[in-house]
C-alpha positions, 0 to 999 in steps of 0.5 A, a space after each residue: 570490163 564491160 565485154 567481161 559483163 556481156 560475156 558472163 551473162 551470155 554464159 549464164 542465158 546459154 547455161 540456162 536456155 541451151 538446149 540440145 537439139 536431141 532436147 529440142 526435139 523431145 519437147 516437141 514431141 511431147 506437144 501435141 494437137 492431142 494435148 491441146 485440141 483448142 491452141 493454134 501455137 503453143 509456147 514450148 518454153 519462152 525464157 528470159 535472163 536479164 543482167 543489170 550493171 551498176 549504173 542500172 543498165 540491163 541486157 537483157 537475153 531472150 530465148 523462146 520456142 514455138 510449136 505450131 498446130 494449126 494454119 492460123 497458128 502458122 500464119 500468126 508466126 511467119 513473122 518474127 517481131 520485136 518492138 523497141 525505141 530506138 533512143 531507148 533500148 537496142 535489139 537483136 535477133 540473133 538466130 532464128 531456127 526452125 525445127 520442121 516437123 518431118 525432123 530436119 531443122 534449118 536456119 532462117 537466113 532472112 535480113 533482119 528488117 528495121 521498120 517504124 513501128 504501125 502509130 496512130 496519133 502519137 509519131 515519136 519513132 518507135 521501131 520493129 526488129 523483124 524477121 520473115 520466117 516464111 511458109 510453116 507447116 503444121 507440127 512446124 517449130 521456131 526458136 528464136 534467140 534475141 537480145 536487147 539492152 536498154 529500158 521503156 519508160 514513156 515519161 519526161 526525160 532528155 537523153 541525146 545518144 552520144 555514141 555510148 551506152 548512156 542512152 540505155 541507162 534508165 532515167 532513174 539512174 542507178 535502178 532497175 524496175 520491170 514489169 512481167 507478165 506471166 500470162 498468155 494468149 496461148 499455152 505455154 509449158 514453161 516460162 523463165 525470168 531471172 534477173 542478176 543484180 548487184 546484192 546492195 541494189 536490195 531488189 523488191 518484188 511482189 508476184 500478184 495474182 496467182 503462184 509463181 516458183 521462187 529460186 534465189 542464189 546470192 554472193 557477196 556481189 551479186 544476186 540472181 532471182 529466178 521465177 519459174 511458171 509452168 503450165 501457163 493455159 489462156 485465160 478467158 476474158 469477160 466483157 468490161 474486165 478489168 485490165 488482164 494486168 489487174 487479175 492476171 498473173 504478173 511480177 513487179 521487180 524495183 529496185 527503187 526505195 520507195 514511192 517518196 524517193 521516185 517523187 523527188 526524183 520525177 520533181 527533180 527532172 522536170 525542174 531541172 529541165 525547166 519545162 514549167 519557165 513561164 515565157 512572157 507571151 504565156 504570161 501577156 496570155 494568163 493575165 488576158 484569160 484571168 481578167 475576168 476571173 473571181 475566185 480562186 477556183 474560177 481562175 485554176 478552171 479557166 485555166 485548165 479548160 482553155 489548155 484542154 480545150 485549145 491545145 491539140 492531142 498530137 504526138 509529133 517528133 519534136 527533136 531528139 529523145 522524143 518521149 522522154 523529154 518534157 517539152 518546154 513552155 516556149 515549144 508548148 505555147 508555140 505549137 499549141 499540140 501534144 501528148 498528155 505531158 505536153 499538156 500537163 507541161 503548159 497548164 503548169 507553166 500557165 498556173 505558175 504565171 498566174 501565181 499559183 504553185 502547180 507541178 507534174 504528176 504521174 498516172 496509169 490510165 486503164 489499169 491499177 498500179 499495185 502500191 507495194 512495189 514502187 514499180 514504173 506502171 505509168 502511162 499518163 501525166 497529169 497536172 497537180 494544183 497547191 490550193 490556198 488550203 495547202 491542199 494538192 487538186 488534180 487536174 487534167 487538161 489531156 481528159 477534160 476537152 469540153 467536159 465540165 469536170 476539171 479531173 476526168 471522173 472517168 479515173 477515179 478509183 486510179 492511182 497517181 504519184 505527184 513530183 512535188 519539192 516535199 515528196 509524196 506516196 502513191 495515192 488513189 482517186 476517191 470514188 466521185 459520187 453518182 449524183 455527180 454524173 446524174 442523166 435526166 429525162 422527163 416527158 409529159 405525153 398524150 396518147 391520142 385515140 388514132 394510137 398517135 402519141 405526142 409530147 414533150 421530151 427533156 433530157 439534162 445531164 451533168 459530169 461524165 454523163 453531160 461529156 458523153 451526151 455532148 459527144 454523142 452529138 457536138 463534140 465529136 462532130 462538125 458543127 453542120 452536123 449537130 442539128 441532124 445528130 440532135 433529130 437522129 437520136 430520138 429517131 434511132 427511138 422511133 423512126 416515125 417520129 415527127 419532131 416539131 421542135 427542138 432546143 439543144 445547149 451545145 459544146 460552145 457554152 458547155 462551163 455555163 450548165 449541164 447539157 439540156 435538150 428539149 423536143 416536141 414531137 408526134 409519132 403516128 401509129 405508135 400505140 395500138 389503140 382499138 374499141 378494146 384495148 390500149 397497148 403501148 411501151 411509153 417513149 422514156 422506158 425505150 431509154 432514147 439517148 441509152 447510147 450516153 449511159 456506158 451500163 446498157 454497153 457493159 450489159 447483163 452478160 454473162 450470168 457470173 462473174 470470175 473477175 472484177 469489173 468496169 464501167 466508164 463512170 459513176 452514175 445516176 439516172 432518174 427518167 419519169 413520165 406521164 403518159 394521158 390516155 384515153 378512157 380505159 376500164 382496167 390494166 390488163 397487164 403491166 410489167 412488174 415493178 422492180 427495186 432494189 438495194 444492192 452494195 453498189 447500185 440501187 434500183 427501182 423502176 415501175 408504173 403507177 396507174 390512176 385514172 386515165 393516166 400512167 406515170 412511169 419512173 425509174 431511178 438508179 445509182 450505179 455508185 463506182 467506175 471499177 466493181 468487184 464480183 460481188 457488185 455483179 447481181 445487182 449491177 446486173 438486176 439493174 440492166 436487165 430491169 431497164 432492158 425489160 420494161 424496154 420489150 414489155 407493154 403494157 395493155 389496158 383494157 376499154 
């Protein structure tokens, strides 16, 4: 039965993808440095067929052509590579040609090498299919014939080979979901993707983002969709786009129900596999941290921090099916080290023995997962908390090492699926308000008559802005080094400054209040000061710590906007000075004041001038992590407002 499968799909790719060599030839003749005078490679035709069995196990049949127009294209394509892994899917390159420009075509007779894939952080045996092609020459051509089986799917599951095709069927066991995207790097002419799949199975789809030809032919038994686009250009990214996945072209396929069904059974997997048994050493562990706790809310943060703050981000091998199974509590609490769902698994264990009911979640960090098709667009596991209420809370131990937020406000606005006993549908996380995420920064200052300026300068910062001031100098150092980060950052301001004192909080009491720094200092010459006039720029419209606060990062640029945007977080800011001067007659000059109300951020920023003093004062809301072109203007008048009062001064006259 199964060779009769393999036989009538690999007629049907053939069928579809098998191009005579005269045909070959015509197509790439008609692709041309003319035709496309800015591509280093074009996709001449790129076609995928995908066979489903019953069980849901796909083969999946691949055929792609390449012509090369330039050295860079050549280089870029000397290589064939397939990524896979291994416990979950199989792969071939079956035949790889060439088709040399002066007519002639060969064939590549390199070994097809298996090598681990390049990893960082997370070891779990992922591989490479690769073929060298060798030296290319412009007008040079490949087509290339391969073939995988199996699925990527990158959570909690146990499947051990057995020398059978099990491990190819997908842990959904009996369904089908894919995720195509139909866009590229470089222009492709025609681009194919079928799938053929039992008719009962009722496939779902949904194309997002553009237009893509539709073709269905259905029997009794089996059905087969065909999606064709042709004409594909490169698109032309922006800086702080969205992922490509969330404005570009894309198909999502599933042959899951819906979004309910897909939460009993990641329920059902974890809690089969038993992964959340609290052992009695984790037990003996809870009862020890909690001994202090006073409330319900208190006992789920303690909790929730020491997993974060105590179990190490590391991706080992930890035994067969690595990436797919959910390690036990035992194995956590033993190694004190993993990836997010290792994470997400003992914080679950820890709550469960602390008497709450807590269970896994599945997220997408990066980029939206699309709630018509309950599609596998996860790449994240997080933990969910059953509060007295009868409320869920999220929780995430994998985002929140010493962040004073339980939920990194860093996902808001992301979609997410708990594996709860009741079933759930995909929700999203609700925008945090920016006040949440406020920066403050406060100087009172003298600017002396030698055009010496000195002062007091305190910075506090609380949610996601107090998390980034912290890494800027203690989190993401040694602790040798906090002393010399906390100068550095008002000097990278002022390289002259001398700095008399300082006082800083650090990540060692970071739950017991926001970030506060506080300097006092002199610069030298920082202000010129003569018998006629005063000009200076005061030290917070300089913006020190501007490094924390992610809108100065996503900038002003470009003047408009094709796509929606994001920044790291919501925020708010709110920077104030005072600055005692001395005698003057009247301003000369001082940049215009600025404020604003737009959709999403509010702005207003300006000088207030009195008698031998000169108040300055800013204060924004930048209301949303992810931004919608019509956000753009006023995000933008914001930035540039605050880049502006950096590069003016003000000059009074005596």
């Amino acid at each position: 039965m199964k060779r009769t499968i393999l036989f009538i799909a690999t007629c049907c790719i053939l069928a579809f993808c098998g191009f005579g060599q005269t045909d070959v030839r015509t197509l790439l003749d008609s692709v041309t440095i003319e035709k496309y005078p800015k591509a280093d490679e074009v996709v001449v035709f790129d076609s995928t067929s995908v066979y489903v069995e019953e069980t849901g196990l796909s083969h999946v049949y691949m055929h792609k052509l390449v012509k090369v127009l330039n050295e860079k294209g050549a280089k870029q394509n000397n290589l064939f590579i397939i990524d896979y892994d291994p416990l979950s899917a199989y792969v071939e390159i079956r035949e790889v040609l060439i088709h040399r420009a002066d007519g002639t075509t060969e064939t590549v007779e390199n070994k097809v090498c298996d090598y681990a894939a390049p990893a960082r952080m997370i070891y779990w045996g992922a591989s490479q299919k690769m073929v060298e092609i060798g030296r290319l020459e412009l007008g040079d051509a490949i087509e290339v014939w391969s073939y995988k089986k199996g699925y990527t799917y990158a959570l909690l599951f146990d499947n051990e080979p057995n020398g059978d095709d099990s491990q190819y069927i997908p842990p959904m066991k009996g369904h089908f979901y894919d995720i195509v995207h139909f866009w590229n790097n470089y222009p492709v002419e025609e681009k194919v993707y079928i799938v053929d799949i039992q008719t009962n199975k009722n496939l779902k789809y949904k194309i997002y983002h553009g237009d893509i030809e539709e073709k269905t032919e259905q029997s009794e038994e089996r059905t087969q969709y065909i999606f064709t686009a042709r004409d594909i250009t490169p698109q032309k990214r922006e800086p702080s786009m969205l992922a490509p996945s969330d404005v570009w072209t894309k198909l999502l396929l599933s042959t899951a129900p819906d979004w309910e069904s897909k939460s009993l059974w990641f329920y059902g997997v974890n809690e089969d596999y038993g992964s959340f048994t609290p052992t009695p050493e984790v037990k003996k562990k809870v009862a020890e941290l909690l001994t202090g706790a006073k409330s319900e809310l208190d006992s789920i943060s303690i909790l929730t921090h020491w997993v974060a703050d105590n179990m190490r981000y590391s991706g080992i091998s930890m035994g067969t099916g690595e990436g797919y199974t959910l390690h036990n509590c035992e194995m956590n609490f033993t190694d004190l080290c993993g990836v997010c769902k290792d994470k997400a698994g003992l914080l679950i264990a820890m709550l469960r023995a602390a008497g709450f009911q807590s269970f896994a979640a599945m997220t997408m960090a990066g980029e939206r997962i699309e709630k018509e098709i309950a599609a596998d667009h996860f790449n994240h596991s997080v933990t969910v908390v059953k509060r007295r209420n009868g409320q869920y809370e999220l929780l995430d131990p994998t985002w929140v090492p010493f962040v004073r937020e339980l939920w990194s406000s860093a996902e808001q606005q992301q979609g997410y699926l708990m594996g709860v006993p009741e079933g759930a549908t995909l929700m999203f996380t609700p925008i945090s308000p920016a006040e949440n995420h406020y920066f403050k920064m406060h100087a009172e200052t003298t600017i002396l008559k030698n055009g010496t300026l000195e002062g007091e300068l305190v910075i506090t910062a609380e949610g996601q802005t107090d998390a980034a001031v912290r890494s800027l100098l203690f989190t993401r150092h040694h602790h040798s080094e906090w002393d010399k980060n906390v100068e550095k950052e008002l000097l990278q301001t002022s390289p002259r400054a001398v700095i008399i004192s300082k006082t800083y909080t650090t990540t060692d009491n970071y739950l017991n209040g926001p970030v506060k720094i506080t300097y006092k200092f002199r610069i030298p010459d920082y202000a010129v000061v003569t018998d006629k006039e005063i000009i200076f720029t005061p030290i917070t419209a300089l913006h020190p710590f501007k490094r924390a606060l992610n809108h100065f990062t996503v900038g002003a640029e470009p003047e408009t906007r094709e796509y929606p945007f994001r920044d790291r977080c919501s925020r708010q800011i709110e920077i104030t000075e005072n600055v005692k001067l001395p005698t003057f007659k009247k301003v000369v000059y001082q940049p215009e004041n600025v404020s604003f109300t737009d959709s999403a951020v509010n702005y207003s920023g300006g000088y207030d001038v009195s008698k031998n003093k000169i108040s300055f004062s800013e204060k924004g809301t930048f209301g949303k992590r992810v931004y919608d072109i019509a956000d753009w203007d006023g995000y933008r008048k914001a930035v540039q407002a605050q880049k502006n009062f950096e590069t003016e001064r003000i000059i009074l006259a005596r």
